[in-house]
Structures are given as C-alpha cells and as structure tokens.
N, C-alpha and C positions, 0 to 999 in steps of 0.2 A: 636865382638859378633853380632848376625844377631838380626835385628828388622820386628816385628810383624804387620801388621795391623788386624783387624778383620773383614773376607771377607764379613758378611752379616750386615751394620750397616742399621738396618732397623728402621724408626720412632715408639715409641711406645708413648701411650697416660700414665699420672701418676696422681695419688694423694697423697699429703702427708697424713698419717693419724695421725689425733691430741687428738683420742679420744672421743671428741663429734659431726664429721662427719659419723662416720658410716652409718647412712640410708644415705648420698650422695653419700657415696659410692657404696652400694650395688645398687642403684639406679641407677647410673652411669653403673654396671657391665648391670644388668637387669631393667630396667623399670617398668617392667609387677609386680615383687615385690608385694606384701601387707606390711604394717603396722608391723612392726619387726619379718620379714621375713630376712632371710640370703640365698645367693645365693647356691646350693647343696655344698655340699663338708665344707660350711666356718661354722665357730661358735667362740661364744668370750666366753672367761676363766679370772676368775680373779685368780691371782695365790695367797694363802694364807700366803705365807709365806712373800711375801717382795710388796703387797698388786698392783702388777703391771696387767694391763688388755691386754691380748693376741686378736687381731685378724686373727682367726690359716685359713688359707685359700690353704683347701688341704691341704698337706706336708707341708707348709708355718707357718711359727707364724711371727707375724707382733707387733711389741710392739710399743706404741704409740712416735710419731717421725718418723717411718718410714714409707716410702714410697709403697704405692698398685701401682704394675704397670702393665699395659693391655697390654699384644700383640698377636700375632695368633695364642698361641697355650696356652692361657687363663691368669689368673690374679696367678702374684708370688708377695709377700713380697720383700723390698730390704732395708737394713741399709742406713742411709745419707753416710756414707761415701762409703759403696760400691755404691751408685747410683752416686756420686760425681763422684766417678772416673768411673761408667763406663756409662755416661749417659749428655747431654747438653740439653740447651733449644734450640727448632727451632722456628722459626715462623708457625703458626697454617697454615697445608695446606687449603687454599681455595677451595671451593667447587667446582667442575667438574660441 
C-alpha cells in the first residue's frame, strides 16, 4: 500500500479554547476589536438543550476544548484529536 505525505505542511499559529478566553482570542484574530466585539463572520451560541457554548467561526463551531487555529486563508475550529493528529508544536519562529 503506497504512503502519503502532505505537500504543504505549512506553520500555523493556535489557541485552545477553554471558554473563558474568548476576548484573547478574538484579540489575537484582530487587535483593533472593542469590548465584546467578535470578529465578522464568528458569534457564540449556548445550545439549550445539553446547556454546551458554541464558538461558530464562519462554517466553524468550536465547542469548548477545542482548538481556534490561524492560517492564510483565516481562522477554522479543530477537535483535540483531530489537531493531534494533524498538527505538532514547533519552536516559535524568530523574528526576521
């Protein structure tokens, strides 16, 4: 059976979210931000029925535990186990 790599492993930046980061996060995304402001597209939902809080970013929902991840073509939601497997830590590049 043939093996895989994936051609573009390119560094992305992450946060886990834990539920009471959120303005770090959105602060992280945009700076410029106000006072429980959310970046376009994102907004948090508490679900009523099994009383869990969504942060839905774009197509995304992000349920607390998982990971917000940045890369060049904007912020997705990721499960721990799917960032597990598809995600390591690197050392933070240094500044040019």
């Amino acid at each position: 059976m043939p093996f895989f790599r994936e051609k573009n492993r390119r560094t992305v930046e992450a946060i886990r979210w834990d539920g009471e980061n959120t303005r770090e996060i959105t602060l992280w995304v945009d700076p410029s931000l106000k006072p429980h402001e959310l970046p376009n597209g994102w907004w948090l939902r508490q679900e009523p029925s099994d009383n869990r809080f969504l942060l839905v970013i774009g197509e995304y929902q992000a349920e607390i535990g998982d990971w917000v991840v940045k890369g060049p073509n904007g912020c997705l939601a990721c499960s721990p186990h799917l960032f597990a497997a598809a995600y390591e830590a690197v050392p933070v590049p240094s500044e040019a």
